[in-house]
C-alpha positions, 0 to 999 in steps of 0.5 A: 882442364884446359881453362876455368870455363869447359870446353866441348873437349874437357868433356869429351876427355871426361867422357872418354870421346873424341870431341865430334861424339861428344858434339854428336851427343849434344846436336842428337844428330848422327849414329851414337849409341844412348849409353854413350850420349848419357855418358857425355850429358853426364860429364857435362852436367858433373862439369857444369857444361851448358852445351856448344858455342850456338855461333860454332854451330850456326857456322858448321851447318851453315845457318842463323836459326834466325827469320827476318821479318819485315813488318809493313809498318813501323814496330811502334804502331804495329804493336798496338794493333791487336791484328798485328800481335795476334798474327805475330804470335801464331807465327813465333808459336810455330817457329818455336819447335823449330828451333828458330829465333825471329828478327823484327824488321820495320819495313821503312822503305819508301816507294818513291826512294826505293830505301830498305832497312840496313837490317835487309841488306846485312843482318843474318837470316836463313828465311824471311817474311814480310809482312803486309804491303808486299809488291813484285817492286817492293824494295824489301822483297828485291833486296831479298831476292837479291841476297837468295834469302827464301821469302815468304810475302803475306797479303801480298802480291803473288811472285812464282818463287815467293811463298805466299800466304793471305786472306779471301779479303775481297769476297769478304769485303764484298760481302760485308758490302752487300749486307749494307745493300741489303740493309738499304743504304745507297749513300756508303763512304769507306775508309781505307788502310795506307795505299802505300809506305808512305800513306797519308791522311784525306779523301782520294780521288780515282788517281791516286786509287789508280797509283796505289801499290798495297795489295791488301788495300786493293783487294779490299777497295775491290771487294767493294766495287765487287758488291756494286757500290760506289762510295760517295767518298772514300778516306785514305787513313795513314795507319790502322790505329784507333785515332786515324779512325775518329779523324776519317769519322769526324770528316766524313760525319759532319757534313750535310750530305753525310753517308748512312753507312762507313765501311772501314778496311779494319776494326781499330779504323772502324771503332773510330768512326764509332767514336767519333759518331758518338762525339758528334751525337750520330746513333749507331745504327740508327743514324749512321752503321759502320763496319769493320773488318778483322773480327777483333774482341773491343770490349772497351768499345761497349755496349757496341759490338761491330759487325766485321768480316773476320779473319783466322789471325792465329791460324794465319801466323801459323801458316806463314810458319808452315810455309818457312818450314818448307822453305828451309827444306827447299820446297816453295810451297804452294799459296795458301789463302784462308777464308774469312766470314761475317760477323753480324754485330750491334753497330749496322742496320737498316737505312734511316728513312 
């Protein structure tokens, strides 16, 4: 034996193959014949052989096995957002049969300074995703393109040579609009996702909804002008968490002129406002109805359930997944957009007189 540690070769003289059968054997690529490749799986087990250097072979075929994705948010709070996980999960769900290691990337860079994560420009990868927030100018999704690296964009914007996979948001935030018409209220405020990397916290004005760059922020602020509503306010959150929600609830509840309904563009922000009408003495519904968007399970938010719009979370990682999968094979597939659906719950109701 050529050292303490097999070789691919001690085996293959074990076996009594040249060494690229033996490889054959392993990889269950090329014409060798069964008995054969029991042969070497036998000498390897007898040797106690755990299989080729993945490195070696990630270098013959040309490969990382490796998917950057970049997530629109930092990993710290992505991770607490159940939307985030779930969609997550579907995806590495599916990448898993193919052999296929993921790499999470935070998509840190800014609007303004046009920064990517070094990860983008150097790390290994044969296809990547990214993940919310995606623009044509989006620095990610330039620095991919300029390395050739085949992109996938979720609830972003459409590009011919992108992979693109998303949510019929607008028509279910416009639906969830109009079962607030129907319910009576006039006097609706909506809380919004990030208008960009850098999102920040307050009330907006039509300029700075006029300069937002996340697709998925616009499509859902649409999807309410869809339905024929005005809001009386409208609150830019910085992130989708729970705390964001409760800071936009306090602000837009305490006021004498406060709205009889908040539609919020997630269920964490939505669940906020929740509480923070609890803290303040509101009745949900019948001071105030709030509605989410997600279709989230908040079991800690009883005995109140939110009416939501949701969205096939798994079904959509999965579909981020079957869209990599044709990008390895050299196709760009076609868009896939998934469809959503109302869900009625305890937290809207009719207007208070």
């Amino acid at each position: 034996m050529s050292s303490d540690r097999p070789t691919l070769a001690d085996v293959a003289a074990a076996a009594g193959v040249s060494v690229s059968t033996a490889s054959l054997a392993f990889s269950g690529a090329g014409p060798i014949a069964a008995a054969t490749r029991e042969r070497v799986i036998r000498a390897a087990e007898e040797m106690d052989y755990a299989g080729p250097n993945p490195l070696g072979r990630q270098l013959r075929s040309g490969r990382s096995g490796i998917v950057g994705v970049v997530v629109g948010d930092a990993l710290r709070r992505s991770f607490r957002d159940p939307v985030a996980v779930q969609m997550l999960d579907g995806l590495v769900r599916t990448l898993g049969p193919l052999g296929l290691g993921v790499l999470l990337i935070p998509g840190s860079g800014s609007a303004e300074q046009r920064g990517v994560d070094p990860l983008v420009e150097t790390a290994a990868m044969d296809v990547a995703a990214i993940i919310w927030g995606g623009t044509v100018e989006n620095p990610n999704l330039m620095a991919l393109r300029r390395r050739g690296i085949p992109t996938v964009v979720v609830e972003g914007q459409a590009v011919d040579d992108v992979a693109a996979i998303g949510i019929d948001d607008r028509a279910g935030t416009a639906a969830i609009g109009r079962h607030l018409l129907e319910l009576g209220h006039r006097r609706i405020a909506t809380v919004t996702l990030p208008f960009n990397e850098m999102g920040r916290a307050g009330l907006v004005d039509e300029d700075r909804i006029a300069s937002l760059s996340w697709e998925i922020t616009r499509r859902r602020i649409e999807g309410v002008r869809d339905a024929g509503i005005v809001p009386v306010a409208t609150w830019e959150a910085p992130a989708s968490l729970v705390e964001h929600g409760t800071d936009a609830g306090r602000a837009l509840l305490s006021g004498p002129d406060r709205p009889t309904a908040i539609l919020a563009q997630s269920d964490l922000l939505a669940s906020g406002v929740v509480l923070a009408a609890r803290e303040l003495g509101l009745r949900v519904p019948e001071d105030v109805s709030i509605a989410g968007f997600d279709g989230l399970d908040l079991p800690w938010l009883a005995p109140d359930q939110l009416t939501s719009v949701v969205q096939p979370l798994a079904e959509k990682g999965a579909a981020v997944g079957h869209a990599i999968e044709a990008l390895l094979e050299g196709r760009v597939p076609p868009p896939v957009m998934l469809p959503v659906s109302l869900r009625l719950g305890t937290t809207t109701g009719p207007a208070p007189a």
